[in-house]
Backbone atoms as SQL, in Angstrom:
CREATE TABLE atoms (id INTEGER PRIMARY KEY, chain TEXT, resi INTEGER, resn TEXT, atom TEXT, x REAL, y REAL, z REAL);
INSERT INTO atoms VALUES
  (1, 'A', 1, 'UNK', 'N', -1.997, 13.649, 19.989),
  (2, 'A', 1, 'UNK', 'CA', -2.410, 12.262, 19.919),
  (3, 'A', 1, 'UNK', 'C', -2.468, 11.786, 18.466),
  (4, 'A', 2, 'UNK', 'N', -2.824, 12.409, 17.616),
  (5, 'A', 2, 'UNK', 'CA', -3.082, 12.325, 16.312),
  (6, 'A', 2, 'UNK', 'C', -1.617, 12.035, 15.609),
  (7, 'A', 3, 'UNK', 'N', -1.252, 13.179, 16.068),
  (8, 'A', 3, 'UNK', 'CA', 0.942, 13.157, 15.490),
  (9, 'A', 3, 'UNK', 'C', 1.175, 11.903, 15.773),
  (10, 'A', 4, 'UNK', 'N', 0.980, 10.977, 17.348),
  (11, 'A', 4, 'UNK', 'CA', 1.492, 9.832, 17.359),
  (12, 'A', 4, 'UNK', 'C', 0.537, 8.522, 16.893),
  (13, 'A', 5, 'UNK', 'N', -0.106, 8.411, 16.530),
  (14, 'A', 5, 'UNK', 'CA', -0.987, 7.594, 15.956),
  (15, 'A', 5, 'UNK', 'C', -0.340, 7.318, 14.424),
  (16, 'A', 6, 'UNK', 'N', -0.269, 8.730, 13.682),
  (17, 'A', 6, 'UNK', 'CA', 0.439, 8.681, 12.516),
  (18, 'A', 6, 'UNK', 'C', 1.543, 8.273, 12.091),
  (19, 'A', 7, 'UNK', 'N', 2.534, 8.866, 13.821),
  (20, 'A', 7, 'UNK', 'CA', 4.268, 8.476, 13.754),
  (21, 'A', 7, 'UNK', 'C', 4.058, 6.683, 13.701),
  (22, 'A', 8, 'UNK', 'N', 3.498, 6.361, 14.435),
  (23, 'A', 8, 'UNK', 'CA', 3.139, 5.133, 14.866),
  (24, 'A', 8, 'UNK', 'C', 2.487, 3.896, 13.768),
  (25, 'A', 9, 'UNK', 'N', 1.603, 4.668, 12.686),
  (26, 'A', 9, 'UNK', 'CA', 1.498, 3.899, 11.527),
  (27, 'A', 9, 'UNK', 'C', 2.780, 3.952, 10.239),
  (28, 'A', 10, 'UNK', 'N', 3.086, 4.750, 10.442),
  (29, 'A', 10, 'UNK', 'CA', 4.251, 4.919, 9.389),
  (30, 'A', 10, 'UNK', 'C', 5.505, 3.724, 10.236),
  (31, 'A', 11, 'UNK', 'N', 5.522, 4.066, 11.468),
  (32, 'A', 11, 'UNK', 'CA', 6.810, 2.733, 11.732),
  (33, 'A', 11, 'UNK', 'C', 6.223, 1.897, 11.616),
  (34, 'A', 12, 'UNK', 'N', 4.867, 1.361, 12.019),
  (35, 'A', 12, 'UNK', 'CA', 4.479, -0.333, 11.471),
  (36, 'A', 12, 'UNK', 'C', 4.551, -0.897, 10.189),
  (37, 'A', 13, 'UNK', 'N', 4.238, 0.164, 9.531),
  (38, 'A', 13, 'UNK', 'CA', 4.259, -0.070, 7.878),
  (39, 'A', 13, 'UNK', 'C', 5.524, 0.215, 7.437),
  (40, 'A', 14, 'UNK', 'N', 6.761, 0.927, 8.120),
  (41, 'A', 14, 'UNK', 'CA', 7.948, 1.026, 7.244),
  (42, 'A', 14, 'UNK', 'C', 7.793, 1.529, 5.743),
  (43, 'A', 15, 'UNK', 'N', 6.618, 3.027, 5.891),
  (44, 'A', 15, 'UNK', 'CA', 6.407, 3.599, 4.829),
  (45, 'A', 15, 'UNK', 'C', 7.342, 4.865, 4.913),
  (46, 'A', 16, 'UNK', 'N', 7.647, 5.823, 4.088),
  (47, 'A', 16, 'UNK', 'CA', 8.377, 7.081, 3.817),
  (48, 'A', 16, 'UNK', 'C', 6.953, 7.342, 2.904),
  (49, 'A', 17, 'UNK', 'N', 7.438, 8.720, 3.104),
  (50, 'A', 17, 'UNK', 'CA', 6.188, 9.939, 2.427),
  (51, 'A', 17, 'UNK', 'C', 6.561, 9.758, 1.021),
  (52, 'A', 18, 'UNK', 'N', 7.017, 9.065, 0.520),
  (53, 'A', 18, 'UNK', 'CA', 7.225, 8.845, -1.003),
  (54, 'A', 18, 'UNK', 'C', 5.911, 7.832, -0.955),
  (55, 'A', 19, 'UNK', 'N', 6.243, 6.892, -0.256),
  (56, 'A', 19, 'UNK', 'CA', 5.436, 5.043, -1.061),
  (57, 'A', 19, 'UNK', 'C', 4.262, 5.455, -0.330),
  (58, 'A', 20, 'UNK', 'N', 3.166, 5.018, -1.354),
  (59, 'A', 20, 'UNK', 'CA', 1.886, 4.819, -1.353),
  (60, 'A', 20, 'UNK', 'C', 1.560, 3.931, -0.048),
  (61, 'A', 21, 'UNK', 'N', 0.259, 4.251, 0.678),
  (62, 'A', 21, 'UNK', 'CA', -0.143, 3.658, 1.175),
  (63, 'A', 21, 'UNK', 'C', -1.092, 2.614, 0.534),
  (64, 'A', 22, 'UNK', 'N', -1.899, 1.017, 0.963),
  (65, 'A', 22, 'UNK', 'CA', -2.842, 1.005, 0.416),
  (66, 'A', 22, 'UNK', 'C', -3.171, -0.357, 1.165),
  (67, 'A', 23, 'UNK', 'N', -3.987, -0.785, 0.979),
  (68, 'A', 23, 'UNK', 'CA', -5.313, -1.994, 1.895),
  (69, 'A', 23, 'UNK', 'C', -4.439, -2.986, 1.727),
  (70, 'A', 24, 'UNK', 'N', -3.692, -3.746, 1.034),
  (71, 'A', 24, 'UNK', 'CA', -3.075, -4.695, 1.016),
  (72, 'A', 24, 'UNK', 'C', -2.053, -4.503, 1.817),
  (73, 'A', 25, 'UNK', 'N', -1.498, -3.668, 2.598),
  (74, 'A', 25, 'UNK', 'CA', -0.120, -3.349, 3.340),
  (75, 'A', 25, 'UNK', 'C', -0.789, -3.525, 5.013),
  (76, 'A', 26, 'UNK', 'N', -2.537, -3.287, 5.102),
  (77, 'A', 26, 'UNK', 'CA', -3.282, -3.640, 6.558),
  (78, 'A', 26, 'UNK', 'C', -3.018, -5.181, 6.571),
  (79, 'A', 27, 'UNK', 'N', -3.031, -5.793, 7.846),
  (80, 'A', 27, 'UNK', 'CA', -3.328, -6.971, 8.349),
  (81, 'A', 27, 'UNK', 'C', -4.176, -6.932, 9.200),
  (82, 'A', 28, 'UNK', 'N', -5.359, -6.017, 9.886),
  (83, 'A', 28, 'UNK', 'CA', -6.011, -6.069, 10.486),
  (84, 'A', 28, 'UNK', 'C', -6.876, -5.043, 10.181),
  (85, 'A', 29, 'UNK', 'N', -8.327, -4.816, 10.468),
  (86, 'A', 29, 'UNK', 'CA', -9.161, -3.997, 10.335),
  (87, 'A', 29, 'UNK', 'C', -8.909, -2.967, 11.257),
  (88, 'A', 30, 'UNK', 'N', -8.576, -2.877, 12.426),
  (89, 'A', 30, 'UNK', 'CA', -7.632, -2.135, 13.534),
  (90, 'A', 30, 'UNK', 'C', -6.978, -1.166, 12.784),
  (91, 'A', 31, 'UNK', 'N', -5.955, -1.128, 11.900),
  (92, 'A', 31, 'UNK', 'CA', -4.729, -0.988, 11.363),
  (93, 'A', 31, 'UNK', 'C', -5.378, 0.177, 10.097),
  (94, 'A', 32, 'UNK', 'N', -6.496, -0.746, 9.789),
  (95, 'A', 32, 'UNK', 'CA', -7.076, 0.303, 8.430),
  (96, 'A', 32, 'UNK', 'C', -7.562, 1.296, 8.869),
  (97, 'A', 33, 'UNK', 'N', -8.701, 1.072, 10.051),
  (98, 'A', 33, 'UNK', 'CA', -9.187, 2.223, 10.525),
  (99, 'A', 33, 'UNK', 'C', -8.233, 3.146, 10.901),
  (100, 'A', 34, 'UNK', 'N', -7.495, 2.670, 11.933),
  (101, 'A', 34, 'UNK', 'CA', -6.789, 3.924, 12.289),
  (102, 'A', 34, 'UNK', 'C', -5.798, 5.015, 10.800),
  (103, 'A', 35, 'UNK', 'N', -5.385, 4.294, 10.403),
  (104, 'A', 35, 'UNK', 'CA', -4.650, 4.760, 9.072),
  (105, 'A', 35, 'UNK', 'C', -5.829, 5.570, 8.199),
  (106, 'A', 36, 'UNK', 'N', -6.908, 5.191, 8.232),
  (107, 'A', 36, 'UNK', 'CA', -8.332, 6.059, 7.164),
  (108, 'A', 36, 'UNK', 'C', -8.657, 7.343, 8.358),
  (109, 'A', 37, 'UNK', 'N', -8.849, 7.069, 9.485),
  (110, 'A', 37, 'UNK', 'CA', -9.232, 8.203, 10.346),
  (111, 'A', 37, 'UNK', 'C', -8.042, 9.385, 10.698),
  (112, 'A', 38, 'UNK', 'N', -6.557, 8.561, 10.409),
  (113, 'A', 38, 'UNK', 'CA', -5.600, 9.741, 10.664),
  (114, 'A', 38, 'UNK', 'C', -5.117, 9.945, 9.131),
  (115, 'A', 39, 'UNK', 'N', -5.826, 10.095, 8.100),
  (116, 'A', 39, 'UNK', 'CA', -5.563, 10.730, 6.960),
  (117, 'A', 39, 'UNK', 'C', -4.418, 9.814, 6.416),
  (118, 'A', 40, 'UNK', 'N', -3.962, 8.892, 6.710),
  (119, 'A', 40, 'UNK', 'CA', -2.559, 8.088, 6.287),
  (120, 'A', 40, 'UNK', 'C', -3.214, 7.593, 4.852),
  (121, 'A', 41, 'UNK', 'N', -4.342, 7.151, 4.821),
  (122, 'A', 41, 'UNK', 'CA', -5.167, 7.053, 3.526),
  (123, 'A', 41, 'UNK', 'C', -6.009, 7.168, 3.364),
  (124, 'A', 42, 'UNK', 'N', -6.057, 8.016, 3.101),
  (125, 'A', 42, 'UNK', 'CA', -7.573, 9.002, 2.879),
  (126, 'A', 42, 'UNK', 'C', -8.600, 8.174, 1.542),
  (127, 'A', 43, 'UNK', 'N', -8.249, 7.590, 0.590),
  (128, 'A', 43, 'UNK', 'CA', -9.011, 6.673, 0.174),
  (129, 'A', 43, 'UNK', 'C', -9.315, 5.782, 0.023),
  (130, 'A', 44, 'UNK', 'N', -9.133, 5.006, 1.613),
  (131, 'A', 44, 'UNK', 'CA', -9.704, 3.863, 2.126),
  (132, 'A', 44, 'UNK', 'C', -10.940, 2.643, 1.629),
  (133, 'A', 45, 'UNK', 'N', -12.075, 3.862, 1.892),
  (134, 'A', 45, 'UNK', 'CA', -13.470, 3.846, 1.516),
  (135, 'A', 45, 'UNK', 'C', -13.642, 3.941, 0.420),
  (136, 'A', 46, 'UNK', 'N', -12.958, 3.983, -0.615),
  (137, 'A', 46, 'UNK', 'CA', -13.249, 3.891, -2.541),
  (138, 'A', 46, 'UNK', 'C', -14.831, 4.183, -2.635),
  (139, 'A', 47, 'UNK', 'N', -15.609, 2.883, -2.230),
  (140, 'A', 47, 'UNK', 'CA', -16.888, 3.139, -2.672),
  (141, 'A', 47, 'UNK', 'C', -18.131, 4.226, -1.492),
  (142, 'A', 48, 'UNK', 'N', -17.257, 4.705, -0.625),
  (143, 'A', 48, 'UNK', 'CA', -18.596, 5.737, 0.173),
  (144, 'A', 48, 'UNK', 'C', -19.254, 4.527, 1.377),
  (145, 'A', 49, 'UNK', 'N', -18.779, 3.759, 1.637),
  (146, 'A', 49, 'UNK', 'CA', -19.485, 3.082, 2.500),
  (147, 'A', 49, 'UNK', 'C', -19.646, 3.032, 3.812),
  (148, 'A', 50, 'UNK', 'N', -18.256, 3.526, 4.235),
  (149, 'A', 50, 'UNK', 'CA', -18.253, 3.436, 5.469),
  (150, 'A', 50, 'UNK', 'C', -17.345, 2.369, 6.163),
  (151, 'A', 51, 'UNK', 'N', -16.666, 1.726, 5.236),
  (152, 'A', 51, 'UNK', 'CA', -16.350, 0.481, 5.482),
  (153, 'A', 51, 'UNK', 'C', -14.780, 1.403, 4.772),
  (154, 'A', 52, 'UNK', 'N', -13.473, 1.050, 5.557),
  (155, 'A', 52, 'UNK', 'CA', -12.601, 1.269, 4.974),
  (156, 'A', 52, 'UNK', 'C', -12.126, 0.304, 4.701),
  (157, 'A', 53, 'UNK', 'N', -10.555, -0.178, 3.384),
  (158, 'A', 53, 'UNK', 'CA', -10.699, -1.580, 3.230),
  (159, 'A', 53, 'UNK', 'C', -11.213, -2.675, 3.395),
  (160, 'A', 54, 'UNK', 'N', -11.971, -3.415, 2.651),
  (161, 'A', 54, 'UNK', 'CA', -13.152, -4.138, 2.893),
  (162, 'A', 54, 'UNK', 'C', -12.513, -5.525, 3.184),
  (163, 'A', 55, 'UNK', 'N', -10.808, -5.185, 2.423),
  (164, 'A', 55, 'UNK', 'CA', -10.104, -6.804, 2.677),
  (165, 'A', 55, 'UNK', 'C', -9.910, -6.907, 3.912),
  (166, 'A', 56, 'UNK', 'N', -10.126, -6.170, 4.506),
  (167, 'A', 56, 'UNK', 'CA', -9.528, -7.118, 6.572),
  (168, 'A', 56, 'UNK', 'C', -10.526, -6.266, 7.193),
  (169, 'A', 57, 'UNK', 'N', -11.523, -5.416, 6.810),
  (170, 'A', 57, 'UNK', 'CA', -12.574, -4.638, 7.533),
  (171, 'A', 57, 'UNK', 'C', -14.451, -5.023, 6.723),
  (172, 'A', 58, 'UNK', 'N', -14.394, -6.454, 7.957),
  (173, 'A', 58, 'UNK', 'CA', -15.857, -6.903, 7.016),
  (174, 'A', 58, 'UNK', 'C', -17.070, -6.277, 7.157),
  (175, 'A', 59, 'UNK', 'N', -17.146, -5.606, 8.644),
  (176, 'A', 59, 'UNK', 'CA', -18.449, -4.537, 8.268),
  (177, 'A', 59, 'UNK', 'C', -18.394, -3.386, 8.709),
  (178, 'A', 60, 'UNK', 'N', -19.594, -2.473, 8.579),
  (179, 'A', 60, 'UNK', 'CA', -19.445, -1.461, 9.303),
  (180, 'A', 60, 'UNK', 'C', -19.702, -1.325, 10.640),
  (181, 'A', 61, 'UNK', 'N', -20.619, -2.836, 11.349),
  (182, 'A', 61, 'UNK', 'CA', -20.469, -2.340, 12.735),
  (183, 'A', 61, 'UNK', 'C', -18.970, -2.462, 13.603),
  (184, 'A', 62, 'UNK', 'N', -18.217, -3.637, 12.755),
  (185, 'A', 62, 'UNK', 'CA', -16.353, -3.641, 13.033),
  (186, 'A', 62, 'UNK', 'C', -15.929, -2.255, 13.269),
  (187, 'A', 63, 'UNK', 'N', -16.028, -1.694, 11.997),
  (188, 'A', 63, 'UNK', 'CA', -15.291, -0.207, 12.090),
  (189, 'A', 63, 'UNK', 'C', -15.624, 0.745, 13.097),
  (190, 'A', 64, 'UNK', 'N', -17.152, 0.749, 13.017),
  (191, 'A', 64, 'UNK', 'CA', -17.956, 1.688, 13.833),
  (192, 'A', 64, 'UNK', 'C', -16.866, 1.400, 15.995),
  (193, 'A', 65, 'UNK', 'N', -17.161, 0.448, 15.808),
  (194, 'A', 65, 'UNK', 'CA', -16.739, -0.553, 17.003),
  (195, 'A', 65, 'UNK', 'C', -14.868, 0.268, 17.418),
  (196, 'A', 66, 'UNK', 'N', -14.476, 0.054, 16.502),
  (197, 'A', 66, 'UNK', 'CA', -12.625, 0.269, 16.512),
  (198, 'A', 66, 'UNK', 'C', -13.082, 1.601, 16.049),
  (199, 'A', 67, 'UNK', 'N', -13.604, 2.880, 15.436),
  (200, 'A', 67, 'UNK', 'CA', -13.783, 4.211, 15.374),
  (201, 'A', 67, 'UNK', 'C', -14.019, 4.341, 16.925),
  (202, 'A', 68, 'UNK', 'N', -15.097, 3.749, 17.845),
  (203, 'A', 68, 'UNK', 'CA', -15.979, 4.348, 19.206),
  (204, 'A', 68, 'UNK', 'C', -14.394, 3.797, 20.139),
  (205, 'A', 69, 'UNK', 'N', -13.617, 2.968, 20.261),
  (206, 'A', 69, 'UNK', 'CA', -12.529, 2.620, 20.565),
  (207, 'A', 69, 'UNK', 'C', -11.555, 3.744, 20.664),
  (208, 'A', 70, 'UNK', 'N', -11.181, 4.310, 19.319),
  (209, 'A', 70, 'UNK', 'CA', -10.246, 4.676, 19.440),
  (210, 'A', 70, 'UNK', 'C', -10.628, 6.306, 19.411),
  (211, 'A', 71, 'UNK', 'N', -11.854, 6.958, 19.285),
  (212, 'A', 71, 'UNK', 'CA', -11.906, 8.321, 19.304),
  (213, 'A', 71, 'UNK', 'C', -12.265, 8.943, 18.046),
  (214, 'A', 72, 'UNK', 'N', -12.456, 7.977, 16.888),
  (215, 'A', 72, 'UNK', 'CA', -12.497, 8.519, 15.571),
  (216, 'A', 72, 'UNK', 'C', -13.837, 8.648, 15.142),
  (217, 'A', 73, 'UNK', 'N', -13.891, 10.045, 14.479),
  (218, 'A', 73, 'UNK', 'CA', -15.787, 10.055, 14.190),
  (219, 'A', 73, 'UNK', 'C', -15.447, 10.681, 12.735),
  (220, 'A', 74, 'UNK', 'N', -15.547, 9.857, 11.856),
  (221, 'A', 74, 'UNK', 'CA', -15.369, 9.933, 10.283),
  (222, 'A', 74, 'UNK', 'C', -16.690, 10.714, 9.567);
């Protein structure tokens, strides 16, 4: 499940394992979480909050919400 979650962010984003991932490439808080919980960017959360990209992910009960959704316990 994890393999396709990942296969699955890399075709939305039209990334290769060369190019950086990063918060400006999300359009949805959806999109960040899943990408911070399957390691696609692991430094999401910069400041420890809990909150991954803060530009399209405004709080932590959002995330918490799309983490209990999708299976992810960070």
């Amino acid at each position: 499940m994890r393999i396709c979650v990942l296969l699955c962010l890399l075709a939305m984003l039209g990334a290769t394992s060369a190019e950086a991932v990063t918060c400006k490439e999300f359009s949805s808080c959806e999109q960040a979480v899943r990408a911070w919980c399957a390691g696609v960017h692991p430094r999401a959360d910069g400041d420890n909050d809990g909150i991954p990209c803060e530009n399209v992910c405004p709080t932590r009960a959002k995330v918490e919400a799309i983490e209990e959704s999708i299976g992810c316990s960070r």
